[in-house]
C-alpha positions as CSV (number, residue, x, y, z in Angstrom):
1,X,0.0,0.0,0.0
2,X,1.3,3.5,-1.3
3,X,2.3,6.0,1.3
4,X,2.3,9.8,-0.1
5,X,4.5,12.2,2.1
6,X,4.0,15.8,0.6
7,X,5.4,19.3,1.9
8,X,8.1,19.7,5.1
9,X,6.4,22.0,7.3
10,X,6.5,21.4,11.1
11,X,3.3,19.6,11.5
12,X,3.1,15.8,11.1
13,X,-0.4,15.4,9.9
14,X,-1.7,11.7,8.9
15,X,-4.1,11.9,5.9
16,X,-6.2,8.7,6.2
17,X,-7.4,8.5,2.7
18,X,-10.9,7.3,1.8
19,X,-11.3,8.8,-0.9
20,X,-9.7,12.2,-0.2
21,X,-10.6,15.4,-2.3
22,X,-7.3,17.2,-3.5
23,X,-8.2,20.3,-1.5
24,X,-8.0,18.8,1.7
25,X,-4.4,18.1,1.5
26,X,-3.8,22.2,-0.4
27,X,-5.6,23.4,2.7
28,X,-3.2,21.7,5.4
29,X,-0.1,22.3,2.7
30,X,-0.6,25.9,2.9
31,X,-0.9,26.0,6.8
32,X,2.5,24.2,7.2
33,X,1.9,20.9,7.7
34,X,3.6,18.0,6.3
35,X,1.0,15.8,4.7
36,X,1.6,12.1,5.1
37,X,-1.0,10.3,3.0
38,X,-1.7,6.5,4.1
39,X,-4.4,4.6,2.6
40,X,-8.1,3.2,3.7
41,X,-7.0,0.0,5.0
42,X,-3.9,1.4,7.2
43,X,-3.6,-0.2,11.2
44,X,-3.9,2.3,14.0
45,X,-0.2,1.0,14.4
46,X,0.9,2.0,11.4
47,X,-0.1,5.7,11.5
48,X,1.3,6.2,15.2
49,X,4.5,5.2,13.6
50,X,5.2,8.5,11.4
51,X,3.9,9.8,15.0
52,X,1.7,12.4,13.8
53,X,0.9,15.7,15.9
54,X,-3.0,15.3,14.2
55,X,-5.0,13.2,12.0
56,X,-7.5,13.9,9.3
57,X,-10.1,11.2,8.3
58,X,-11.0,12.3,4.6
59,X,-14.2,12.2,3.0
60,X,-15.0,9.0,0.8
61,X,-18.3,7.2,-1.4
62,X,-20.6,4.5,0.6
63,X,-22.1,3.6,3.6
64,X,-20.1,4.4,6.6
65,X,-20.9,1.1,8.4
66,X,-19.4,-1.0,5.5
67,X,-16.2,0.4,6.6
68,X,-15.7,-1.5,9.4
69,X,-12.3,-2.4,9.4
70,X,-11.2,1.7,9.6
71,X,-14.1,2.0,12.3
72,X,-12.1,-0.9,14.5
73,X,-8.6,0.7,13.9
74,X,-10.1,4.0,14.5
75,X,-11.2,2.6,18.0
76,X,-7.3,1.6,18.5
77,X,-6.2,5.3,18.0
78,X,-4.8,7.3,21.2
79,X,-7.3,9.7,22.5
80,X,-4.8,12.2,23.1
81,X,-4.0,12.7,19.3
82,X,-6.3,15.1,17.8
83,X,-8.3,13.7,15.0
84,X,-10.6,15.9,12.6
85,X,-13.2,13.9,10.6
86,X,-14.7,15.2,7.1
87,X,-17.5,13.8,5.3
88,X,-17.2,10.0,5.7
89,X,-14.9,11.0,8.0
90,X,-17.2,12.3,9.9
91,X,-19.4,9.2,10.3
92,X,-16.7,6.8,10.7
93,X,-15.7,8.8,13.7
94,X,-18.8,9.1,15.2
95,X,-19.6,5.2,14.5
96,X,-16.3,4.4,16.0
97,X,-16.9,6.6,19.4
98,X,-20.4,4.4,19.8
99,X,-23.3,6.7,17.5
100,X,-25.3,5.3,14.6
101,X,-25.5,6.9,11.2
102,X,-28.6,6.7,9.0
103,X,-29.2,6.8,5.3
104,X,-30.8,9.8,4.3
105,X,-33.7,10.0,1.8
106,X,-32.3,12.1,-0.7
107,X,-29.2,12.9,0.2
108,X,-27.2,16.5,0.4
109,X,-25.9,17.3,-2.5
110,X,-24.3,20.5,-4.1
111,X,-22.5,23.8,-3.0
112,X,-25.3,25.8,-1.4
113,X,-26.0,24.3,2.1
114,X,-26.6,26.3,4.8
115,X,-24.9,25.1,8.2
116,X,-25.1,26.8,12.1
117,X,-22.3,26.9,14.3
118,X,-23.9,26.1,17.3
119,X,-21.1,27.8,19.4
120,X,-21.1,31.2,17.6
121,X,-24.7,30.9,16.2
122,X,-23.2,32.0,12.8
123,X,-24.5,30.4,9.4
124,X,-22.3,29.4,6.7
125,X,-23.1,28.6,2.9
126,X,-21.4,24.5,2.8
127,X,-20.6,22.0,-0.2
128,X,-21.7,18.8,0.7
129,X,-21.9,15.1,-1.3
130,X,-23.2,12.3,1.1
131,X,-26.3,10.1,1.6
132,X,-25.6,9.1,5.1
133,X,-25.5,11.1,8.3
134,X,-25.2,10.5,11.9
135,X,-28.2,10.3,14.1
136,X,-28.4,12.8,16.8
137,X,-30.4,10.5,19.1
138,X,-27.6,7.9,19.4
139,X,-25.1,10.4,20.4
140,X,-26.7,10.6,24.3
141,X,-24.9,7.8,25.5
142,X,-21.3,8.7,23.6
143,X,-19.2,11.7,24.9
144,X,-19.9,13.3,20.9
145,X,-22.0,17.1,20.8
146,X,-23.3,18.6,17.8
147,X,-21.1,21.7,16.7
148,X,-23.0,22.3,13.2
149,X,-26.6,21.5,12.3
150,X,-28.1,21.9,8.2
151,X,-30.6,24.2,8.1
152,X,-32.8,22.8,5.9
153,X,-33.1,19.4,7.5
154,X,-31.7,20.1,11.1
155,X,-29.5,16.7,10.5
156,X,-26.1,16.9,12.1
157,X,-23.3,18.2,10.6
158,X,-20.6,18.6,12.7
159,X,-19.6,17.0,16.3
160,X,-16.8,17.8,19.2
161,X,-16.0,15.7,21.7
162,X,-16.5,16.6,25.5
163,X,-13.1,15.9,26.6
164,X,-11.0,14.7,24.2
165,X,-9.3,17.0,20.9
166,X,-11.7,15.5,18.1
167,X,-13.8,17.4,15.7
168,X,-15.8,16.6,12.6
169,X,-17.7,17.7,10.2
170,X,-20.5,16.4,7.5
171,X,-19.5,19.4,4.8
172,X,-16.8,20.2,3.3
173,X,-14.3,23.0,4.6
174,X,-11.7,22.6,1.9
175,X,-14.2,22.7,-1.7
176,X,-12.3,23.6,-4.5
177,X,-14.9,25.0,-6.2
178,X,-17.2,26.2,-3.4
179,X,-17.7,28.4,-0.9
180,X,-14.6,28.8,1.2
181,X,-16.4,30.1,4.5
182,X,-15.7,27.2,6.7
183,X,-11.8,26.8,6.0
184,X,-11.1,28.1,9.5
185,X,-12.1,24.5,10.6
186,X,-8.3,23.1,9.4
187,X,-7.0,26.1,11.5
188,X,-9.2,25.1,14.9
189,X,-8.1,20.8,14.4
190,X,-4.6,22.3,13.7
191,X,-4.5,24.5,17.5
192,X,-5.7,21.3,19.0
193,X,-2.3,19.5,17.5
């Protein structure tokens, strides 16, 4: 399996690919980082050994619960090393910190949805591409809040955790074309490294 190291900037940030979007590795290139790209089927043991300072779980196609081998090396991570989820990334770290995901009816598709930030109460314009989501009512019993909600469907879009430095989201921060308003994301997961 092909490992991709790309840049030399201070930050050792693990890219695990499922089916990353170009951007996402130009938006942690151009903060500094040094991009190492492993691929869907990596161990938890393999990524601690380029011992990363983060880890970003990439968007990808499917059904997040068919990807149960990443969910049960996901589960083997540290809990100290930040993590930031996108897109399937998203889901497989909420499935993997005990929520449920869902299929949705029609999906979200497009560069024009409209997400809250719960903590500032701001709304953003989002691309999104998914047909899954994670249910909110399976998250009482996980340690997982809801940062973002869609406005159109009030289904979650993005999650922190209570005590530990993990964040995700259901959008995309980094679309190349899209609207660009949520790039600050990579710069909040990148203070928690």
């Amino acid at each position: 399996d092909k490992v991709d190291i790309l840049g030399n900037g201070k930050k050792n940030i693990v890219l695990w690919d499922f089916g990353t979007k170009r951007g996402i590795i130009k938006s942690l290139l151009k903060r500094g980082c040094r991009v190492i790209a492993v691929p869907a089927e990596t161990s938890a043991e393999t990524i601690m050994s380029f011992d990363p300072d983060g880890i970003v779980l990439s968007n990808g196609p499917g059904n997040p619960e068919c990807c149960d081998y990443a969910i049960k090396e996901i589960k083997k991570l540290p809990p100290s090393v930040p993590a930031f989820g996108i897109c399937l990334g998203h889901q497989l770290m909420a499935l993997a910190m005990g929520a449920r995901t869902y299929k949705l009816t029609f999906g979200h598709r497009g560069g024009n949805h409209t997400v809250r930030d719960i903590q500032n109460g701001k709304c953003y314009v989002s691309s999104q591409n998914h047909g899954y989501a994670v249910d909110k009512s399976s998250l009482a019993d996980t340690e997982l809040r809801v940062s973002f909600v869609n406005l159109n469907d009030n289904t979650v879009e993005g999650l922190y955790h209570n005590h530990l430095p993990l964040m995700s989201v259901q959008f995309h921060p980094e679309a190349t074309p899209g609207p660009q308003d949520t790039g600050y994301l990579f710069d909040q997961f990148l203070a928690l490294t």
